[in-house]
N, C-alpha and C positions, 0 to 999 in steps of 0.2 A: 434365562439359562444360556450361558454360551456355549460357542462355536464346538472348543475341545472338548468340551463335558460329552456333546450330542454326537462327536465322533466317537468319544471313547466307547458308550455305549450304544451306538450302531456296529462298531467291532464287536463290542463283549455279546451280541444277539449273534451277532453273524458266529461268532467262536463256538458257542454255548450250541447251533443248530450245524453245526461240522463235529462237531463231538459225539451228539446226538445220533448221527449218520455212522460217526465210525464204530460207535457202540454197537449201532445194529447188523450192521456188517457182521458182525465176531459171534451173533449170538443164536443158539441153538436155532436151526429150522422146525420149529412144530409151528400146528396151525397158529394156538394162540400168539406166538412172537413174530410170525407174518403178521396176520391183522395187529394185533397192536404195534410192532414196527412201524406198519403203516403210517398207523394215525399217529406216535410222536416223532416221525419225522414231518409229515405234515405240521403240528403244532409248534414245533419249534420253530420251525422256519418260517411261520406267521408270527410268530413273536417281532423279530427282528424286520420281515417285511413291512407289517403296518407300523413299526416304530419309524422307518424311514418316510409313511405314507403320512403318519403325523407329523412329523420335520416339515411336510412339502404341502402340511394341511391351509386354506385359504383361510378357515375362522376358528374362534377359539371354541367352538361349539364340534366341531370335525375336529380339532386337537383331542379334546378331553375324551371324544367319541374314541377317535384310534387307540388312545394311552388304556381307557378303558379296556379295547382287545387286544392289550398287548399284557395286561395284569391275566385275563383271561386266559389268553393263550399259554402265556408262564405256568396258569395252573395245572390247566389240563395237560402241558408236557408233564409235570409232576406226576400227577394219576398213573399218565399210561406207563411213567418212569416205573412206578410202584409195583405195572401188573406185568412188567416183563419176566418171564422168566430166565433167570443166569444160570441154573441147574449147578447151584454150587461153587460157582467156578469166583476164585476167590479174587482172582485180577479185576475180572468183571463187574464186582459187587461192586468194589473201591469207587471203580469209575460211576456205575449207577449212583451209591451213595455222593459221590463230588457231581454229578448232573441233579440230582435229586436239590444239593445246596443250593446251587447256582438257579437252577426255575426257582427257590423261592428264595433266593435275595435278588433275581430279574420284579419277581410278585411284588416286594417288598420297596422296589426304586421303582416302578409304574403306580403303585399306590402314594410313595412321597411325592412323585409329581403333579399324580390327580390334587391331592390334598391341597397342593399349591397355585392349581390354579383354575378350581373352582370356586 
């Protein structure tokens, strides 16, 4: 894998958990969209951290380890994406729906990479 590839998508995690962030910014205060706020701003932004921690991995056994919590991680943003509530608000959804894509085409390029080098 080269150099640009593993930049483009250390952006595209770093983009996808700044997103993630300004979503929840915007989004109703009840209890449930604090706690889960919470935890997909945490999960996103482990997406993108251990992709960089697997770039800086010493063996290929800690590669495939990281790549695996970063397939993970994509999920679970997904989830909590699922359980936020937008209360209608139709701008909001859009962007839920395009964060919702984006964790699972992140899912979907951490699963081609394991596939490749396992």
């Amino acid at each position: 894998m080269g150099n640009l590839k593993q930049y483009d998508l250390e952006d595209r995690t770093l983009e996808f958990a700044r997103r993630v962030r300004a979503l929840v910014k915007k989004l109703p205060r009840t209890i449930g969209n604090i706690e889960d706020g919470k935890q997909v701003v945490r999960s996103s932004g482990s997406v993108g951290a251990n992709y960089i921690e697997a770039n800086e991995s010493l063996s290929k056994k800690d590669f495939v380890m990281r790549i695996k919590i970063c397939r993970k991680e994509a999920k679970e943003s997904r989830y909590w994406l699922r359980l936020i509530d937008i209360s209608g608000n139709g701008e909001y959804e859009e962007e839920r729906k395009a964060l919702i894509q984006e964790a699972t085409e992140l899912m979907n390029i951490f699963g081609s990479i394991l596939r490749k080098s396992e």
